[in-house]
KETORDO-747493 format. One record per residue (C-alpha): residue number from 1; x, y, z. Coordinates in nm, 4 decimals. Example, Ala and Ser with C-alpha at 12.3 -4.5 7.8 and 13.67 -1.06 7.14 Angstrom:
BEGIN
<1, <1.2300, -0.4500, 0.7800>>;
<2, <1.3670, -0.1060, 0.7140>>;
This chain:
BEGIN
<1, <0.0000, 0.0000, 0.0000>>;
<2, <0.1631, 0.3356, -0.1214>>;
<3, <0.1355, 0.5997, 0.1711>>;
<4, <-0.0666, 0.9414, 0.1221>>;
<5, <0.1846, 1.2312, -0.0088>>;
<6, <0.2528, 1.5132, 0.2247>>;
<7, <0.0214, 1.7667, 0.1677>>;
<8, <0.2950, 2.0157, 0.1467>>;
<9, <0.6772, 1.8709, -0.0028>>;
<10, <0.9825, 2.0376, -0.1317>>;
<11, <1.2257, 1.7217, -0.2913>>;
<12, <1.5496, 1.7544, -0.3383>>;
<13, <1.5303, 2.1512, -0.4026>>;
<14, <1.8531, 2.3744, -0.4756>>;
<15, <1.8816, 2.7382, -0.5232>>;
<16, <2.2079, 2.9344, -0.6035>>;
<17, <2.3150, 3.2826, -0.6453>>;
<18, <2.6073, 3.2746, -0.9082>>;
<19, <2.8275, 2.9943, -0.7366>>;
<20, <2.7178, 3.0507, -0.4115>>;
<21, <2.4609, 2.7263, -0.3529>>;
<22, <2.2143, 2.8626, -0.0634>>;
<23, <1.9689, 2.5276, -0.0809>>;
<24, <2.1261, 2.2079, -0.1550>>;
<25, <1.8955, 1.9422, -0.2325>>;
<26, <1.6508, 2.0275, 0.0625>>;
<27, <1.3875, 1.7728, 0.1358>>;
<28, <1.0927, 1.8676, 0.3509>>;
<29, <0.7517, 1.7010, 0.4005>>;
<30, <0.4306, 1.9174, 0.6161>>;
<31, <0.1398, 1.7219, 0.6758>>;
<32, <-0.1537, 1.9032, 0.6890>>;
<33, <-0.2274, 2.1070, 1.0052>>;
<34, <0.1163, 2.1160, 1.0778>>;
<35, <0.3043, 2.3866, 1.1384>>;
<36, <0.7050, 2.3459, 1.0782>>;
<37, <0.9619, 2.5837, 1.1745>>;
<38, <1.2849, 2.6647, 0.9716>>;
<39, <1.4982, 2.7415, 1.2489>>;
<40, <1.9118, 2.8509, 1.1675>>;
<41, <2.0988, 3.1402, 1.1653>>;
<42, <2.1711, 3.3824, 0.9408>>;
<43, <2.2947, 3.2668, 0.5986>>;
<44, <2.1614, 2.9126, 0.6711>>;
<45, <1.9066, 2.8951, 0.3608>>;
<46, <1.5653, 2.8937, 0.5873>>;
<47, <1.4406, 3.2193, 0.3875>>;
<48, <1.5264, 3.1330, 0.0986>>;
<49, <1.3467, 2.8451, 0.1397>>;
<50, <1.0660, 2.9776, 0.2250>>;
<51, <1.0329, 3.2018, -0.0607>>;
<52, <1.0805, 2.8870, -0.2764>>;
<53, <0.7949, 2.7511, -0.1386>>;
<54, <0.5817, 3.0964, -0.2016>>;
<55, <0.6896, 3.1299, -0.5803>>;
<56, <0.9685, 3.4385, -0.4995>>;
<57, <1.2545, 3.2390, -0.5657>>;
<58, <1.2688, 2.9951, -0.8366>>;
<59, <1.4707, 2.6452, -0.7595>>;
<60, <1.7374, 2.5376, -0.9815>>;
<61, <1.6658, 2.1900, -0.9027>>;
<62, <1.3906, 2.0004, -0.6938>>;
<63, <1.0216, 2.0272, -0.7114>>;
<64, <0.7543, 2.1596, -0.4697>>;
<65, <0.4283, 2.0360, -0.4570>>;
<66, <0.0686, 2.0524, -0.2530>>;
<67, <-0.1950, 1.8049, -0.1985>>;
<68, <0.0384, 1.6288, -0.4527>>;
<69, <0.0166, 1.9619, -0.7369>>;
<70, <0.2988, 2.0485, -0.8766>>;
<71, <0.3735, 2.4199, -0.8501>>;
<72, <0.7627, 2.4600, -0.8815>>;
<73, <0.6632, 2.7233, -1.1773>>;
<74, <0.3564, 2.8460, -1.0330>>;
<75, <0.3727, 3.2148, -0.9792>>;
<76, <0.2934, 3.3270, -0.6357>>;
<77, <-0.0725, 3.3880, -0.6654>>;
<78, <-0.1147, 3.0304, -0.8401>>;
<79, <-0.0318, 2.8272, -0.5376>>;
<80, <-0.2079, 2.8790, -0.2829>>;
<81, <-0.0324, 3.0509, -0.0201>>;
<82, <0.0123, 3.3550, 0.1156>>;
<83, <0.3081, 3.4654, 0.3191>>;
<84, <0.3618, 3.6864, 0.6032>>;
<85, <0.6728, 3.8737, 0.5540>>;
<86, <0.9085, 4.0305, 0.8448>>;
<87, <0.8361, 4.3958, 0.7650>>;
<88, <0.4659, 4.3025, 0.7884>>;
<89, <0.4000, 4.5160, 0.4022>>;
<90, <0.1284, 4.6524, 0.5054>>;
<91, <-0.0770, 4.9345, 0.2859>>;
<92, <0.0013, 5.2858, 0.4947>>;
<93, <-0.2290, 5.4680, 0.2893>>;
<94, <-0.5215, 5.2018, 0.3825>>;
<95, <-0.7226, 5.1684, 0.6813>>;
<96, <-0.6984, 4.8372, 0.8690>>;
<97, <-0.9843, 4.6543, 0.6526>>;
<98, <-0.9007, 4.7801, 0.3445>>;
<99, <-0.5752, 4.5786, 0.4626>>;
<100, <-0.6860, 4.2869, 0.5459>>;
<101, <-0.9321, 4.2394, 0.2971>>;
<102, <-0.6516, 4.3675, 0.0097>>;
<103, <-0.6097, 3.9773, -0.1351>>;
<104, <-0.9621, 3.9424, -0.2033>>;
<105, <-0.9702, 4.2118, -0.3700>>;
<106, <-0.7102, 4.1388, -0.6132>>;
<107, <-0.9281, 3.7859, -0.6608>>;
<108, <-1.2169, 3.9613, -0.7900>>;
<109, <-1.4375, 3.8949, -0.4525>>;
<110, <-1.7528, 4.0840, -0.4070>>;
<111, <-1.7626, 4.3215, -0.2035>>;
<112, <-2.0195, 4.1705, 0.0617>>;
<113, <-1.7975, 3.9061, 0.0790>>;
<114, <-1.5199, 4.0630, 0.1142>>;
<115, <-1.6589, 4.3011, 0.4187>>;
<116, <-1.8000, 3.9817, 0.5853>>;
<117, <-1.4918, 3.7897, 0.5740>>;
<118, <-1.2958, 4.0922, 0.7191>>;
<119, <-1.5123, 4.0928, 1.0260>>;
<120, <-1.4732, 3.7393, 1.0690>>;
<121, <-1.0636, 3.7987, 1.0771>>;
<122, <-1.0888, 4.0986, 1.2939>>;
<123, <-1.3275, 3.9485, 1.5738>>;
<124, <-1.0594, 3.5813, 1.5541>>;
<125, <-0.7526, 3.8149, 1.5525>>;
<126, <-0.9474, 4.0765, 1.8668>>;
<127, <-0.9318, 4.3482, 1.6539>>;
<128, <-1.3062, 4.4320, 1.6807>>;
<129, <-1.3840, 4.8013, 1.6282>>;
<130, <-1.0297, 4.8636, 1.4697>>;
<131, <-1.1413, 4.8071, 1.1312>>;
<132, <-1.1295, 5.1928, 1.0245>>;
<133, <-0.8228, 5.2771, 1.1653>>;
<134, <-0.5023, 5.3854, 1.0070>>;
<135, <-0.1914, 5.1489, 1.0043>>;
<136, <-0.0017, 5.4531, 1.1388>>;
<137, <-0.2146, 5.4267, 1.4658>>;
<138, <-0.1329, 5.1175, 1.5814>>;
<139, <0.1110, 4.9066, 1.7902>>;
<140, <0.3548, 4.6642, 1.6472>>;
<141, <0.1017, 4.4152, 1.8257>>;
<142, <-0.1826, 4.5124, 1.6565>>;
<143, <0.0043, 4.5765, 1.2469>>;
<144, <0.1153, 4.1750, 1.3073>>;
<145, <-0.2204, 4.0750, 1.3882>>;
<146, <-0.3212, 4.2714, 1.0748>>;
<147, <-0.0464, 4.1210, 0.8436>>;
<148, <-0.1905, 3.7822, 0.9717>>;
<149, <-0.5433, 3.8640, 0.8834>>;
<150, <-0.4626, 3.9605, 0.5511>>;
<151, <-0.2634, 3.6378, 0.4881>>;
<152, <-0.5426, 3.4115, 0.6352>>;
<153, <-0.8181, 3.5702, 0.4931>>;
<154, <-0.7673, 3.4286, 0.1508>>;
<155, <-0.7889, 3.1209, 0.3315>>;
<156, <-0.4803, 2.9739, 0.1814>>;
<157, <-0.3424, 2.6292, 0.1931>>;
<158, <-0.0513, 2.6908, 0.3589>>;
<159, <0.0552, 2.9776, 0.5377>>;
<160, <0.4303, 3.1133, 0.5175>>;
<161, <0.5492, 3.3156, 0.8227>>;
<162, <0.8805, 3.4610, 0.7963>>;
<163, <1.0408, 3.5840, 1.1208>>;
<164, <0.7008, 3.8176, 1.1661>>;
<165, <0.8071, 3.8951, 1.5393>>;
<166, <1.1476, 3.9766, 1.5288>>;
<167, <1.0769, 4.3624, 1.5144>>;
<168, <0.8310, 4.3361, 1.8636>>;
<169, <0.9621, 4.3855, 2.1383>>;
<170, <1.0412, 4.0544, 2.4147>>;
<171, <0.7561, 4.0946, 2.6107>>;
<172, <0.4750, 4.1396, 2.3184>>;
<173, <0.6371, 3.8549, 2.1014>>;
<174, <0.5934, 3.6457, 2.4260>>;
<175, <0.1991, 3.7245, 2.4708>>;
<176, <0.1763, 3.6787, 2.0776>>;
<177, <0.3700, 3.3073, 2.0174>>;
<178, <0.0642, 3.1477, 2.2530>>;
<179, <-0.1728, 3.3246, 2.0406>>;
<180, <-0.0224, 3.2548, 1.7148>>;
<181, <-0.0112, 2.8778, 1.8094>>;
<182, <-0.3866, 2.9106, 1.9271>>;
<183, <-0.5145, 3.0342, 1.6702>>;
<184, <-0.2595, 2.8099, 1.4209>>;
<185, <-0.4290, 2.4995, 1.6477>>;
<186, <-0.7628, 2.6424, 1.5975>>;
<187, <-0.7996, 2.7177, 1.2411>>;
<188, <-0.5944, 2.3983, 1.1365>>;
<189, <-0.3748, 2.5280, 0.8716>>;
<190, <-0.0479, 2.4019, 0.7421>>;
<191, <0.2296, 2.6790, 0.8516>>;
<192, <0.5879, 2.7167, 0.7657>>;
<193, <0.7545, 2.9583, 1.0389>>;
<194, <1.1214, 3.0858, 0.9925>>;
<195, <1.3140, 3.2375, 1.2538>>;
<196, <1.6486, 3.2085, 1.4241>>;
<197, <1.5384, 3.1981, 1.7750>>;
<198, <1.4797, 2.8953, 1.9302>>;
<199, <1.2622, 2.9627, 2.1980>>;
<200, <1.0281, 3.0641, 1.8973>>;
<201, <1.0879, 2.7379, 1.7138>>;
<202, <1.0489, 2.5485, 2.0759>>;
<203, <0.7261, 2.7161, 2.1789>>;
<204, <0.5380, 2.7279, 1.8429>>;
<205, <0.6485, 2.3858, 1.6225>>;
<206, <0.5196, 2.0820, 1.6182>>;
<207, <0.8514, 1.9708, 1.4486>>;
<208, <1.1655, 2.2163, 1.3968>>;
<209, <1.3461, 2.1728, 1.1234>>;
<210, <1.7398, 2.2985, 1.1590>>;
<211, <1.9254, 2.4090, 0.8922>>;
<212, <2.2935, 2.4566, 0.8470>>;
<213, <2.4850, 2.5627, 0.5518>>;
<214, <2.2111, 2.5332, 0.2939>>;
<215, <2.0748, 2.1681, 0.4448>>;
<216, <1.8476, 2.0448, 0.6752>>;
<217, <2.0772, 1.9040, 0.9976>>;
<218, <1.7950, 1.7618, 1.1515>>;
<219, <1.4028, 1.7566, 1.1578>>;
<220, <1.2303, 1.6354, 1.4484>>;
<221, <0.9705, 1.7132, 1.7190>>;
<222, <1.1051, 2.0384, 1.9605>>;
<223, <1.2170, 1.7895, 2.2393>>;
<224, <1.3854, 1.5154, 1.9965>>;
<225, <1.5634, 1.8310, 1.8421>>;
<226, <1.6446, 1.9894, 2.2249>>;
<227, <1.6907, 1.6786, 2.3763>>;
<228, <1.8249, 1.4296, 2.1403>>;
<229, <2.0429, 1.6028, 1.9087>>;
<230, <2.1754, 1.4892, 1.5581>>;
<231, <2.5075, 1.6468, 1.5988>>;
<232, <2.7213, 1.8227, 1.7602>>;
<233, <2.6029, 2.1956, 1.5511>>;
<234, <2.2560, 2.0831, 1.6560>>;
<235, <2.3321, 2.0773, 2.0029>>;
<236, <2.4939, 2.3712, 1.9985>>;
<237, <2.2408, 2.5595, 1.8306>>;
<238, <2.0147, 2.4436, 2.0658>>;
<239, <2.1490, 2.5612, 2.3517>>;
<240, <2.4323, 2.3097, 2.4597>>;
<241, <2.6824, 2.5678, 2.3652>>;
<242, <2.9728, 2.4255, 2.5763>>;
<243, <3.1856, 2.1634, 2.4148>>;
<244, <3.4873, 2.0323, 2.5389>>;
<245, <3.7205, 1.7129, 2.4668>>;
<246, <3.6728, 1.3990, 2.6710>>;
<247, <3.7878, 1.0639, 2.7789>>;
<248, <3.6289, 0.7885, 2.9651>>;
<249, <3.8051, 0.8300, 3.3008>>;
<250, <3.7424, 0.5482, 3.5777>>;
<251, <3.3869, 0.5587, 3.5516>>;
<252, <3.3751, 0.9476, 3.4794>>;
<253, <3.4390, 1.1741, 3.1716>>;
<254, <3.7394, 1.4201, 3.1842>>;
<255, <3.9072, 1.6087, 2.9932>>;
<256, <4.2370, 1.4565, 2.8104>>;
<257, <4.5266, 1.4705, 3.0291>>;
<258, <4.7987, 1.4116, 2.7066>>;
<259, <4.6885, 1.5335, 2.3279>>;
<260, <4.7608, 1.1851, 2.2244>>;
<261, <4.4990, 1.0088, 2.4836>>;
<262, <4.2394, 0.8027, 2.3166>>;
<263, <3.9811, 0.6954, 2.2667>>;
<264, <3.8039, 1.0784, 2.2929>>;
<265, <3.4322, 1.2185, 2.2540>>;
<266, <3.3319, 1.5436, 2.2514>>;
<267, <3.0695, 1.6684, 2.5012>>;
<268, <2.8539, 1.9355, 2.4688>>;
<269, <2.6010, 2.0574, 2.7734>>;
<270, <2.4110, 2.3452, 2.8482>>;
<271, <2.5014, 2.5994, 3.1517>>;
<272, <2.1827, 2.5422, 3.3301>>;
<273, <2.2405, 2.1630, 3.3582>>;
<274, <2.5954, 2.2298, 3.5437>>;
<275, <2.6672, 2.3225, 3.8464>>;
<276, <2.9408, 2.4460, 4.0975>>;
<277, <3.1121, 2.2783, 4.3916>>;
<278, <3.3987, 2.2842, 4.6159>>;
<279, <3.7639, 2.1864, 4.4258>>;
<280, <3.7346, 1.8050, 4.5422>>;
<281, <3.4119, 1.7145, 4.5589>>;
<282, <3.3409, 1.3733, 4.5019>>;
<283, <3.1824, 1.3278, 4.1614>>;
<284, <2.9162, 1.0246, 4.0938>>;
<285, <2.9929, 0.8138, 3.8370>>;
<286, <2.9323, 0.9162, 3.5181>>;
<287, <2.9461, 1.2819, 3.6080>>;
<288, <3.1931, 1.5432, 3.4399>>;
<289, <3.4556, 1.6500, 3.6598>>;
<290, <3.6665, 2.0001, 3.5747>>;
<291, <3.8530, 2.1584, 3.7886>>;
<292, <3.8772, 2.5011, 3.7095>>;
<293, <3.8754, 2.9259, 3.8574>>;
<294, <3.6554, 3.1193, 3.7616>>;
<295, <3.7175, 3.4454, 3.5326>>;
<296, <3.3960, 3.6101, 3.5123>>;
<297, <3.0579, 3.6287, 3.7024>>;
<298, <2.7233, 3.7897, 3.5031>>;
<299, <2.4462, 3.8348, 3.7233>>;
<300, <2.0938, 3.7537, 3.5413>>;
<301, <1.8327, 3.8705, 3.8347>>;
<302, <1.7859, 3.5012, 3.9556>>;
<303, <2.0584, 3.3817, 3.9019>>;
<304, <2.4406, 3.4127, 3.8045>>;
<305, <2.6644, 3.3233, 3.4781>>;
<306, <3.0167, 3.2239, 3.5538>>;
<307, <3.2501, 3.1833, 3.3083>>;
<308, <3.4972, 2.8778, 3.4216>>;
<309, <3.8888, 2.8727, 3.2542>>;
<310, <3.9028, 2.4822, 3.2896>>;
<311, <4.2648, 2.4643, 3.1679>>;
<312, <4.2391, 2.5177, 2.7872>>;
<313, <3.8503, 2.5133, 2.8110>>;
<314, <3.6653, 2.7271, 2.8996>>;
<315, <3.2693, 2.6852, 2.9930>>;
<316, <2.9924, 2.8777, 3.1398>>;
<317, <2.7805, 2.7825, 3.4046>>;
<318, <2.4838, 2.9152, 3.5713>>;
<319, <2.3923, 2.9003, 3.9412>>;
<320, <2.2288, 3.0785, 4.2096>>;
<321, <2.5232, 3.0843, 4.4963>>;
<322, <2.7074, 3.4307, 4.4502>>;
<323, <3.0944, 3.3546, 4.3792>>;
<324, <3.3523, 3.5554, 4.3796>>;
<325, <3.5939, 3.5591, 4.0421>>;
<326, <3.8906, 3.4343, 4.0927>>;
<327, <3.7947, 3.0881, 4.3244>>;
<328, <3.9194, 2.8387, 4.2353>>;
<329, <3.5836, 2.5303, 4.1843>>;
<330, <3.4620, 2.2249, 4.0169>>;
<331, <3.2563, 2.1944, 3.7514>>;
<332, <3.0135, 1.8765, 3.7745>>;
<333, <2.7556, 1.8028, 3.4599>>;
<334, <2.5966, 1.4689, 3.5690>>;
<335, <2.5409, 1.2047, 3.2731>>;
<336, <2.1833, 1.3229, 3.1347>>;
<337, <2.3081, 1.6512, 3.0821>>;
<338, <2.5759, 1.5266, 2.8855>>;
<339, <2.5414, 1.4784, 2.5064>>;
<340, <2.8172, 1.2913, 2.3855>>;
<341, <2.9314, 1.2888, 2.0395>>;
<342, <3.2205, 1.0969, 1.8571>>;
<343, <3.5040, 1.3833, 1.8259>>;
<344, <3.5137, 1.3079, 1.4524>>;
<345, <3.1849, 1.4589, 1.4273>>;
């Protein structure tokens, strides 16, 4: 029996600029109702391919297809999406309905129609009464819940989202993730969500998809992808951001004592899974021992960020005892904190 295609699928898809390859031979399948997040840095290829997918940038190789259509030469407005860009594009010179209701107008809707289904987005998107007000006289709150309006209100098959809070400020993209994802939950469409932070990714995904150079490093639910790591760039995009050198040690990992000392890993953790003891202390087994002084403190309001010189390592580590710079401690990352990698990799 030949499984159902994806309702959304971009095979084997490249895209360069002159000899610079930005996509190469991306893969990605969205069932429908899902909503995946491109999640990378800058440079990684997650824009781009998103504007594959929405007809602005044309693949040199690959196809991309819904509900099993072909549309890798589809213009934008043949395929069934609409995308919400960064900058929001909204109309400055149009009130916040004419806005919102601007893609059915360019499809020829009647005008009823068009006025009905613009109610319907601004009562979902709690925007009643703001339909005759100027883009200039609103929040950055309020212009992204109008740049999602418009995009949903053609009621596309899959909606595009690229990085469409990074201009809000921490506290408003906060309140408006949980109501993105309600809403997303609620309305069932398929979404596509770029952005570099992965907090974002975390709270809003129902897989995360991380790209590196131009490729997908690995697609999987947020806590396979926070938890379980492919590799040692996915773990340190995801947080585990210290990575050191190791050796099986008498039950423990440490760090190599000669450059020549095998067989050796490479362990990455995350500061918050560390903590701080007394030079000495008795490590369990498993555990990763270093002995180390400390060279920096940053306080964070609950707790504080020390940066440890562990001989030619150095790692960060947070914890809620205030330290003075310059003591001398131990460094102890128990064993499911640790993710251990081959140091080939």
């Amino acid at each position: 029996m030949v499984a159902p295609a994806p309702f959304l699928e971009a095979r084997n898809v490249s895209v360069a600029y002159g000899a610079v390859r930005v996509l190469d031979r991306v893969s990605l399948a969205v069932e429908r109702g899902e909503l995946v997040a491109l999640l990378g840095s800058s440079g990684c290829g997650k824009t781009t391919l998103l504007r594959s997918i929405a007809g602005f940038v044309r693949p040199a190789e690959g196809t991309i297809a819904i509900e099993g259509r072909d549309i890798t030469g589809l213009p934008p407005e043949a395929r069934g999406t609409a995308m919400m860009f960064q900058s929001y594009a909204l109309w400055p010179h149009m009130d916040v309905a004419a806005n919102i209701g601007y893609g059915l107008r360019m499809r020829g809707v009647a005008r009823d129609a068009i006025a009905k289904r613009v109610e319907d987005m601004l009562r979902m998107l709690k925007l009643e009464g703001y339909g005759a007000r100027a883009i200039s006289a609103l929040s950055g709150g309020q212009k992204q819940r109008v740049a999602l309006g418009r995009a949903l209100a053609v009621d596309p098959a899959v909606l595009l989202l690229d990085e469409p809070m990074s201009n809000l400020d921490y506290r408003v993209r906060l309140e408006l993730r949980h109501e993105l994802r309600a809403l997303q939950k609620r309305v069932g469409i398929t979404a596509v969500y770029v952005t570099h932070d992965r907090e974002e990714a975390l709270t809003l995904a129902d897989r995360i998809a991380v790209m590196d150079a131009g490729r997908i490093a690995q697609l999987g639910t947020p806590d396979e992808v926070f938890h379980r790591p492919a590799n040692p760039f996915v773990a340190g995009f995801m947080g585990a951001d210290n990575a050191l050198d190791v050796v099986a040690d008498g039950g423990h990992w440490s760090p190599p004592a000669v450059a020549a000392q095998a067989p050796r890993s490479r362990a990455h953790f995350r500061a918050d899974r560390a903590r701080l003891a007394a030079p000495g202390t008795t490590a369990p087994p498993g555990t990763l021992a270093l002995d180390g002084t400390l060279v920096q403190r940053v306080y964070l309001g609950t707790l504080h960020r020390y940066r440890v010189r562990c001989g030619a390592d150095e790692v960060w580590v947070e914890d809620a005892e205030r330290r003075d710079e310059g003591a001398p401690v131990r460094v102890l990352v128990p064993p499911d904190a640790l993710l251990v990698f081959p140091a080939a990799a």
